[in-house]
Every structure is written in structure tokens, then in C-alpha cells.
C-alpha positions in Angstrom: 0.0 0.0 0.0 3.1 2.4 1.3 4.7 1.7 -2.3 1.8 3.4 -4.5 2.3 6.4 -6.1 1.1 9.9 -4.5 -1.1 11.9 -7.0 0.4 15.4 -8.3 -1.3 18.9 -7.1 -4.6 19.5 -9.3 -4.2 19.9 -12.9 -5.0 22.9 -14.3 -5.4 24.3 -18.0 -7.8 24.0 -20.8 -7.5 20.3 -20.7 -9.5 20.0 -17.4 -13.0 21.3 -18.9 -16.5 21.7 -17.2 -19.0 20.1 -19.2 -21.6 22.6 -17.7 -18.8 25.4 -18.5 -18.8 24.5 -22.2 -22.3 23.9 -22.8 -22.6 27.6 -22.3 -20.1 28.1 -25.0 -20.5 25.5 -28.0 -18.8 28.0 -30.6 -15.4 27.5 -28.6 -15.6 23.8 -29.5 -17.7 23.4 -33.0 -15.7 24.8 -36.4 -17.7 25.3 -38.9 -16.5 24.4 -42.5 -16.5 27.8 -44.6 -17.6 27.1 -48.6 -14.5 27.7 -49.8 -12.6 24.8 -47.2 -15.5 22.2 -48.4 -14.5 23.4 -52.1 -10.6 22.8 -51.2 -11.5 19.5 -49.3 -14.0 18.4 -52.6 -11.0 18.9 -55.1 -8.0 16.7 -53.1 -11.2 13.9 -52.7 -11.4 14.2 -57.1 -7.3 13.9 -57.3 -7.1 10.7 -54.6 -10.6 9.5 -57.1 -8.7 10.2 -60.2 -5.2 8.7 -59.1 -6.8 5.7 -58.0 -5.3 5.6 -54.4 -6.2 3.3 -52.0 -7.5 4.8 -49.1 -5.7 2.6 -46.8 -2.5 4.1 -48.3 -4.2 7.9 -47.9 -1.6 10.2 -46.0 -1.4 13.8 -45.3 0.9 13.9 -48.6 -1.5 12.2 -50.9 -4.5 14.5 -49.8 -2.9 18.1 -50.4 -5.2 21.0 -48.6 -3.1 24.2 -49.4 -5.4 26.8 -47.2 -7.2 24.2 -44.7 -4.0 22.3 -44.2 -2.9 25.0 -41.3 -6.1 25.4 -39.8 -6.5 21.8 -39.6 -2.5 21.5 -37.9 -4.1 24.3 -35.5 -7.0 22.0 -35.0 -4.8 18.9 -33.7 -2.4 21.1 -31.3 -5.6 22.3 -29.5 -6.5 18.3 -29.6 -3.5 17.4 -28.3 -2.3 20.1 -26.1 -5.6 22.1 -25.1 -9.2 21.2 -24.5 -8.4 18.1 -26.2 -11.5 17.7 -28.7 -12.8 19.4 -31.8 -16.2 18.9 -33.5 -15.9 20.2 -37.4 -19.3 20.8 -38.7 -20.6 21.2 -42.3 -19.2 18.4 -44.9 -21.8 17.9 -47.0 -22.4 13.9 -46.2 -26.0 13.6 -47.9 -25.1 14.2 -51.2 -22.0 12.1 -51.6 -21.5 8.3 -52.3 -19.8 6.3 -49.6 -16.5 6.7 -51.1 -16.4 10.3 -51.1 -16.9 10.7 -47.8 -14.1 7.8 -46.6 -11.9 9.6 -48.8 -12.6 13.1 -47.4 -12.8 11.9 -44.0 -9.5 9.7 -43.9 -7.7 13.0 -45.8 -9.1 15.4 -42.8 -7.8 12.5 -40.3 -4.4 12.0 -42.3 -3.7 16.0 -40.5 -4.0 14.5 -37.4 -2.3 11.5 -37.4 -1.3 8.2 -39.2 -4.5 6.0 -38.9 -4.2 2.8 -37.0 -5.9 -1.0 -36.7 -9.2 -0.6 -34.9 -9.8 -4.4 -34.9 -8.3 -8.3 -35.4 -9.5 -7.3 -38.8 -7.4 -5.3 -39.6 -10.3 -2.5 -40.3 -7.8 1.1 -40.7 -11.9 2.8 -41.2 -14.0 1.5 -38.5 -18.1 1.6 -38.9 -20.0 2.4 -36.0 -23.3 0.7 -36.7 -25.7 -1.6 -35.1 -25.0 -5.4 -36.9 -27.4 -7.2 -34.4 -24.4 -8.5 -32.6 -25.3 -9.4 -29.1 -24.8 -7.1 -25.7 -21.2 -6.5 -25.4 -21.2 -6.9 -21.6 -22.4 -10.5 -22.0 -20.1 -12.1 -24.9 -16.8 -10.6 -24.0 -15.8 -10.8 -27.5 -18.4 -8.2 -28.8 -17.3 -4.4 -29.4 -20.5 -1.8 -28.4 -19.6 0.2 -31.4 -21.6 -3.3 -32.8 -24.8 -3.4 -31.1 -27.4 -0.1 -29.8 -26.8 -0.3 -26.3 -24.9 2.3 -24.7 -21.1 2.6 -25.1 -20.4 3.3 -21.5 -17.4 6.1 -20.6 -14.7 4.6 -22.1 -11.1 5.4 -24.4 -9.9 3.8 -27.4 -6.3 2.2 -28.3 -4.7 5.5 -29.9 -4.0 9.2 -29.6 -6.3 10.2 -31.4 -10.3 8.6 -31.7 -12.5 10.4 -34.6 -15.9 10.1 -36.2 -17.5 11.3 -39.3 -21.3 11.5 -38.7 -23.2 9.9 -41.9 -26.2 9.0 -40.6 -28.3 9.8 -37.0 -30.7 7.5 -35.6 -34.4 7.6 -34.7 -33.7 8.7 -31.6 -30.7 8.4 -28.5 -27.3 7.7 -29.6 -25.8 11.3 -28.4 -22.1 11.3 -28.0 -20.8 12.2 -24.5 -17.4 13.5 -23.8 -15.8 14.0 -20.2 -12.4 15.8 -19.2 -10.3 12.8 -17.5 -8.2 15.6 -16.0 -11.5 16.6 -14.0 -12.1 13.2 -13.1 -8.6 13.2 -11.3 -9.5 16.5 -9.9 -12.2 15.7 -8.2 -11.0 12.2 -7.2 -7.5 14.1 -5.2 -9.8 16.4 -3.8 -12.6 14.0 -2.5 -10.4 9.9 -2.2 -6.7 10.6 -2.8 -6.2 7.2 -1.7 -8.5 5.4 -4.4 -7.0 7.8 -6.7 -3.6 6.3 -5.8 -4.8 2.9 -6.4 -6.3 3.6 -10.0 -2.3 5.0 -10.4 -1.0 1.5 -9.8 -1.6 -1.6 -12.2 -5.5 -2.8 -12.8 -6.5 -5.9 -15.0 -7.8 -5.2 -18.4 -9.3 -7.7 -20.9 -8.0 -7.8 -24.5 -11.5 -8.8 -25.5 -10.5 -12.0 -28.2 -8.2 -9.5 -29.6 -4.9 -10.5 -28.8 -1.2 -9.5 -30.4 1.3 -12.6 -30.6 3.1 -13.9 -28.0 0.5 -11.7 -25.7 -1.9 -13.0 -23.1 -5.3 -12.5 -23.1 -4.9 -9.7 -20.8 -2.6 -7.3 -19.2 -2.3 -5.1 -16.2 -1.2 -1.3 -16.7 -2.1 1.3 -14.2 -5.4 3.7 -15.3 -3.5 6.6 -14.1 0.2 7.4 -15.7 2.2 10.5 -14.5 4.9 10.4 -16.8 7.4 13.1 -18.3 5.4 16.0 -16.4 1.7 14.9 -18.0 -1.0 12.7 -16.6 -2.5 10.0 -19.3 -5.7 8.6 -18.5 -6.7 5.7 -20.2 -10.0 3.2 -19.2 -12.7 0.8 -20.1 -14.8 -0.4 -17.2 -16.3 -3.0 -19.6 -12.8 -4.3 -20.5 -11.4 -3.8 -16.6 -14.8 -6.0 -16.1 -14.8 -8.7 -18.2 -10.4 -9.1 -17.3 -12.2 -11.5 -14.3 -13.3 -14.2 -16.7 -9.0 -14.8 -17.2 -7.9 -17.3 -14.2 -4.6 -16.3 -13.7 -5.8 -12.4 -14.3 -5.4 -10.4 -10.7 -8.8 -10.6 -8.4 -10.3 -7.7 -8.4 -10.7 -6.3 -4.7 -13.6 -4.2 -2.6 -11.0 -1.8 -3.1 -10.4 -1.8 -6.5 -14.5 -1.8 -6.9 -15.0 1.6 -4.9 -12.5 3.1 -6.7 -13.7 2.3 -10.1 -16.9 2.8 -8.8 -16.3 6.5 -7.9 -14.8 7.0 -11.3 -18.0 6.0 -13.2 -19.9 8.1 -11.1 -18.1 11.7 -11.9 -17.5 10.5 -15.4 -21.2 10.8 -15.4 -21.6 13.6 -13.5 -24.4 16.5 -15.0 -22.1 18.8 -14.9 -18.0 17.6 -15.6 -19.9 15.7 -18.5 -20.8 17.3 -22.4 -23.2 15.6 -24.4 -23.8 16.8 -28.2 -26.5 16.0 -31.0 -23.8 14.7 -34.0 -25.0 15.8 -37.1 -24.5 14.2 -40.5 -21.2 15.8 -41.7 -20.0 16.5 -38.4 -16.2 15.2 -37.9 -15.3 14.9 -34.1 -11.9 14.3 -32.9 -10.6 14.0 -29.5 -7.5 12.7 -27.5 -7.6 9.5 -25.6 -5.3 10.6 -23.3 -7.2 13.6 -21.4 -11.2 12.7 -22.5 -13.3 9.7 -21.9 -15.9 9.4 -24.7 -19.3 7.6 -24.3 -22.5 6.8 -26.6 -25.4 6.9 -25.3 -28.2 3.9 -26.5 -30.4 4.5 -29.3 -33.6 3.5 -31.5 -32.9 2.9 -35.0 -35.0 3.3 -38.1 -35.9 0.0 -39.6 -35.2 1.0 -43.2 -31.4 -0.2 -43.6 -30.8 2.7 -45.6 -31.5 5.3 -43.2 -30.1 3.2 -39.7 -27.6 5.3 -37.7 -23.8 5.0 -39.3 -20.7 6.3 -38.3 -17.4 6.1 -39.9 -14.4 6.0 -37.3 -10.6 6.9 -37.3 -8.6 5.8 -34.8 -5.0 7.9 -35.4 -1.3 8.4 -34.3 0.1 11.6 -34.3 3.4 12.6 -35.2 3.4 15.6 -32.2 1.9 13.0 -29.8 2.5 12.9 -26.4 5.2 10.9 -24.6 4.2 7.7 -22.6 4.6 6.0 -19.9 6.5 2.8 -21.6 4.2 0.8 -19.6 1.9 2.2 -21.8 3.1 -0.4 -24.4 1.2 -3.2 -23.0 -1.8 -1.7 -24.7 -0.7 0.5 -27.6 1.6 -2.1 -29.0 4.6 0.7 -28.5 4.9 4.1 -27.3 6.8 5.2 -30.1 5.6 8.7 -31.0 3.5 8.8 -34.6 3.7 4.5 -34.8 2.0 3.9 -31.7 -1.9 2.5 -30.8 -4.5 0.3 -32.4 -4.8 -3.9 -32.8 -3.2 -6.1 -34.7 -3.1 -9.7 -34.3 -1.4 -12.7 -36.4 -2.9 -12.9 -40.1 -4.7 -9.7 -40.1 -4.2 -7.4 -43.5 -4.8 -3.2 -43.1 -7.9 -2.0 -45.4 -10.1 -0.1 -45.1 -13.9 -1.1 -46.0 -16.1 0.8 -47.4 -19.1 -1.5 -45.2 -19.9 -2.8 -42.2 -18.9 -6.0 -41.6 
């Protein structure tokens, strides 16, 4: 108990965000394509469609954006070293073919980082869409992004997590973002010492998805302090589910109350933000400072109108350092080739369907 480490003073800076605070003021987080930008943006999607490029093998260099292309490197520091999301509104989704919009959507992500496995598939654009797959809390090898039910406060394996909104759903399915940084404020300020045991190592569950020569789970502190930064990365569902591995470490009372207490202020009224995603909105957001959640939904019965996101999950090449500890589940912590899943026999694309 003696040997744990003692959390840091409060953090302080854009990063650790009210939710109530920034309801108050949505035009400091939404930017609004300008007519000219979606021109810019429409013309490097026509050269990638003429050239024939793969959008698996899309980088920044392939997708040219002579004006947006600064505003966009503007967009990613305040990702990465401010509030730590972005919501950019107005691509015109509705009136482009699937392909368009991958192509537009993995150029805009190319400015923020190198995209990254988001399954065993091998999937480099992810679809957020409802498949009918069971609930993910009782098959352990189900991802929520698959199924209606809510997400639950979570972060991804990268930097960088993004969506492209294409489609919305009947009703439900808001996005909901919360400051990690004001998580671990409050937690110092209310239970330093279950903060202290979230900052040493806590089972997590690899879900099925598992690198070689890896186990099916692995044990990494929730809270890093590392290089002068705190990192916050977490999945309850995952943390959960790492009790179904025998030889993983029992979860203890302690352990609960602790995790317990960081549920509830991730879902407190006000640290919390939740947002209507519109079709053409592109959200991006760093793993490292925000826990992002989904709330559940109704969907349309028509297939061609059912709620669909596309997803990006991305490594930046101005990324934070980690914690190397961190490598357990980002694969490395090497800055810009860091984040996302791969397993033996998988091969990078990225469909253009859910599957």
C-alpha cells in the first residue's frame, strides 16, 4: 500500500473542462466548414478519385489542402495540447456516395495522425453501426460500437479517436465527452487514496483481440504520470470482463469503490458534455485527457436510413510521450507508430461497409 504512487497537485489548463462550462459556449468547441474549405477539401477527394489511391495508403501527402492544411495543424495542437476535442461541422455527407466521404474523412484524419488498426480485422476505417451483434457486456468478444446499447465512458487504443457522422438514428445515440483531468481533480480532492490505487496496475481484458506472443490480458495502471503529464486511459467494460481470465489479478472491494467512484463523476451533469452529432460532423478527440461515451439508441428499420458512423482511430506525429508501460496496450509508445490492434494474419484496409 506504502509503495503506490502519491497523486500530483490538481491539474490545471484547458484540458480539465466543465462540461456545464462548455455547454454555455459550443462555438469554442464546434468549427464550422467555410464554402471555400468544403471546395478545397472536394477537389484533393477528385485527385485521390482520379489517381486511383487506395485509401488505406491515404496520407497527409496524398491528400494536399493548401489553405485548410494549417487550420487543420491548428486543430490537432488544441487536440493534443488544449481542451483536447474538436467537433468540425458542415461536410456535405447527404449528397456524396460512400466513397467520397471515406476519402474526405481519412484525408481530414491523415492532418492528425497516421491511422491505425481498430480491430483483429485489420479494419484502418472503423463503422459504428448496429450489426445485431449481441450485448457486449455478455459475450466478451463483442465491441459496443456493434450493437445499440450504450457505449459506457470509455477510451480507445490510440492518440487520437475520430468520427464522421453519416447518418443519425431515430432517436438516442448522443455522443458524450468528459475531461479525465477533471475526473482526477475531483477524485484528489474527495479519495486521494483510491485515486492512488487507480495509479498502480488494474487488470484489463483484451476482448479476443490478442497480439502474438501476448496473453489474453494485461495489467497497466489507469493513471500514468509520466514526463510532467497525466494520461488517462480506461474501459470499465474491459477492466470487467479481465475476471473471466484465471490467472488475471482478483479484483478487490477496493479496486470496486475506486472504479466505482470513477463512473460516477464520469457521469456527473455537470463535468460531463453531451452533443447531437450531425451528419457531416467530424469529431476528434484525445484519448489521453477525455473519456468518450454513446449513449443507447432506436434505430430506423429501413437499412438505408439506420444510424452510421465512420471512425478513425490515429497516431500523431506531435503526440505525447508515454509511460513505456503504456506499451502493453498500444503495442509501442513510439511517437506517430504507436496505438491500435493487430493480431497474427490480419491485412490493413479499409472497407467501405460494415462487416
Amino acid at each position: 500500500m506504502n509503495d503506490r504512487p502519491v497523486p500530483r497537485s490538481l491539474i490545471e489548463g484547458p484540458s480539465a473542462w466543465i462540461g456545464a462550462d462548455l455547454r454555455q459556449r459550443p462555438g469554442d468547441w464546434i468549427y464550422t466548414l467555410s464554402a471555400g474549405e468544403v471546395a478545397e477539401i472536394e477537389a484533393a477527394v477528385a485527385s485521390v478519385q482520379a489517381r486511383g489511391l487506395d485509401i488505406a495508403d491515404l496520407t497527409r501527402a496524398e491528400f494536399p489542402l493548401p489553405q485548410f492544411g494549417a487550420t487543420l495543424d491548428g486543430l490537432r495542437h488544441e487536440v493534443l495540447n488544449g481542451r483536447g476535442f474538436i467537433l468540425v461541422r458542415g461536410w456535405p455527407v447527404l449528397d456524396k456516395p460512400i466513397e467520397q466521404n471515406a476519402i474526405a474523412y481519412c484525408g481530414i484524419g491523415s492532418y492528425f495522425g497516421a491511422m491505425r488498426s481498430q480491430n483483429a480485422a485489420g479494419h484502418l476505417l472503423g463503422h459504428v453501426r448496429d450489426v445485431g451483434a449481441p450485448p457486449a457486456d455478455k459475450v466478451p468478444t463483442v465491441r459496443a460500437y456493434q450493437t445499440a446499447e450504450r457505449q459506457m465512458f470509455h477510451t480507445d487504443g490510440a492518440d487520437i479517436v475520430g468520427l464522421l457522422c453519416l447518418r443519425t438514428s431515430k432517436s438516442g445515440g448522443l455522443s458524450s465527452l468528459v475531461s479525465s483531468m477533471s475526473i482526477y481533480n475531483r477524485m484528489a480532492t474527495e479519495r486521494p487514496d483510491l485515486l492512488s490505487r487507480l495509479m498502480a496496475p488494474i487488470p484489463f481484458d483484451r476482448r479476443g483481440e490478442i497480439p502474438a506472443g501476448m496473453l489474453g490480458w494485461f495489467a497497466v495502471p489507469l493513471i500514468l504520470d509520466h514526463d510532467g503529464l497525466v494520461t488517462i486511459h480506461y474501459s470499465r467494460r474491459n477492466i470487467n470482463s479481465s475476471q473471466r481470465h484465471l490467472d488475471a489479478p482478483r479484483l478487490t472491494d477496493e479496486d470496486y469503490a475506486a472504479l466505482d467512484l470513477f463512473d460516477t463523476l464520469a457521469n456527473d451533469a455537470d463535468l460531463r458534455l453531451d452533443m447531437a452529432l450531425e451528419p457531416g460532423d467530424m469529431q476528434f478527440l484525445h484519448n489521453h485527457t477525455i473519456l468518450h461515451d454513446r449513449t443507447s439508441f432506436e434505430d430506423w428499420p429501413e437499412e438505408h436510413r439506420k444510424r452510421h458512423l465512420l471512425r478513425l482511430w490515429l497516431a500523431p506525429p506531435d503526440a505525447r510521450p508515454l509511460d513505456p508501460r503504456m506499451a502493453e496496450r498500444f503495442g509501442s509508445v513510439t511517437i506517430g507508430d504507436r496505438g491500435g490492434i493487430f493480431v497474427p494474419g490480419s491485412r490493413l484496409h479499409a472497407p467501405l461497409t460494415a462487416v
